[in-house]
C-alpha positions as CSV (number, residue, x, y, z in Angstrom):
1,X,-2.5,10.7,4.2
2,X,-3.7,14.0,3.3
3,X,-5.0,13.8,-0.3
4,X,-7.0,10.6,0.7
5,X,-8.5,12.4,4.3
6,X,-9.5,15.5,2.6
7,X,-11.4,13.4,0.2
8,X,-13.1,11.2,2.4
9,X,-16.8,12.2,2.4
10,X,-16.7,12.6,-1.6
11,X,-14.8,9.7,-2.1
12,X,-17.3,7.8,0.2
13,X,-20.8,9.0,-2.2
14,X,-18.8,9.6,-5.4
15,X,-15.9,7.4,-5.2
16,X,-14.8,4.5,-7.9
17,X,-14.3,1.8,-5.2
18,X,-17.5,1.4,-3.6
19,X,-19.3,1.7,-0.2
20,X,-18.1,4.2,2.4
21,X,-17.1,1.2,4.7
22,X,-14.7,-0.3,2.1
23,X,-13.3,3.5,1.7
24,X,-12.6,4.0,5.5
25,X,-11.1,0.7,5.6
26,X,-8.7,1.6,3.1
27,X,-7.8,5.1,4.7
28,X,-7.5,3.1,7.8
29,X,-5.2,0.9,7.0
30,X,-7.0,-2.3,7.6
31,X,-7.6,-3.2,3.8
32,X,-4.4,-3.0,0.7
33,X,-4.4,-1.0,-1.9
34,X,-4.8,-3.3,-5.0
35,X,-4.2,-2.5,-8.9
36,X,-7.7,-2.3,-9.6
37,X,-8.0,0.3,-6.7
38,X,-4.8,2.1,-7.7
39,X,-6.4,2.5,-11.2
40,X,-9.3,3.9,-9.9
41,X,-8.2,6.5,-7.1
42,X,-5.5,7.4,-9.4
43,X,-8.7,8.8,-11.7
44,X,-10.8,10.0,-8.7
45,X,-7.7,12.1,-7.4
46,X,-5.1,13.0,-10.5
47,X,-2.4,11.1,-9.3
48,X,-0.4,8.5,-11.1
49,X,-0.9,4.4,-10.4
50,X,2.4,4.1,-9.2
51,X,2.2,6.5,-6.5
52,X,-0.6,4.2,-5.2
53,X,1.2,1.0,-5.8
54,X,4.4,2.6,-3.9
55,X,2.7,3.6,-1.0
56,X,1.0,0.2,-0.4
57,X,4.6,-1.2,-1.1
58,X,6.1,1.2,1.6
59,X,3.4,0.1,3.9
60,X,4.3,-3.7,3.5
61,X,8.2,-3.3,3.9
62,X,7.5,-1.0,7.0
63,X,4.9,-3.4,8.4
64,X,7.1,-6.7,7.8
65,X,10.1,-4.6,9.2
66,X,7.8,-4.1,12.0
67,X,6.7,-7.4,12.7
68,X,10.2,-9.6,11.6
69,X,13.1,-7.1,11.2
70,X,15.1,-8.8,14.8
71,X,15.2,-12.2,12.2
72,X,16.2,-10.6,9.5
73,X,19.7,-9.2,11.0
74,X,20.4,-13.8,11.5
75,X,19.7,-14.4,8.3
76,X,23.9,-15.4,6.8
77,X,24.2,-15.6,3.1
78,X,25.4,-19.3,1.3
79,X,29.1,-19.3,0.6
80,X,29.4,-19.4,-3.5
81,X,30.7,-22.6,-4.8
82,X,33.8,-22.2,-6.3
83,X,34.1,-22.9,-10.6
84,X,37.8,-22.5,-10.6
């Protein structure tokens, strides 16, 4: 992601979410982004919450996609009981 790379180094000595290992692990993609870290990069970089909270989301969907989509395609909805 390009806002986050180009602000690596400052976010790493200036940033609001701590050490430069916890940063890179974020960038990475080995750590989520949480609310409280979505609060704070939103500050650090002038970007909104949600745009933080919708990327981690887009990560999870692809990543369970990745990992389960060949079961999702067998799942068969319940037949609706009838009221009549």
């Amino acid at each position: 992601m390009t806002v986050a790379l180009q602000g690596e180094g400052r976010l790493a000595t200036q940033g609001p979410i701590g050490p430069f290992g916890k940063t890179k692990l974020r960038i990475c993609g080995n750590r989520g982004v949480t609310p409280d870290t979505a609060f704070r990069l939103s500050g650090f970089f002038g970007t909104t919450i949600d745009f933080w909270m919708r990327l981690q989301a887009d990560i999870d969907m692809w990543d369970t996609l990745s990992t389960h989509g060949s079961e999702y395609g067998r799942i068969r909805p319940v037949a609706r009981a009838s009221n009549e």
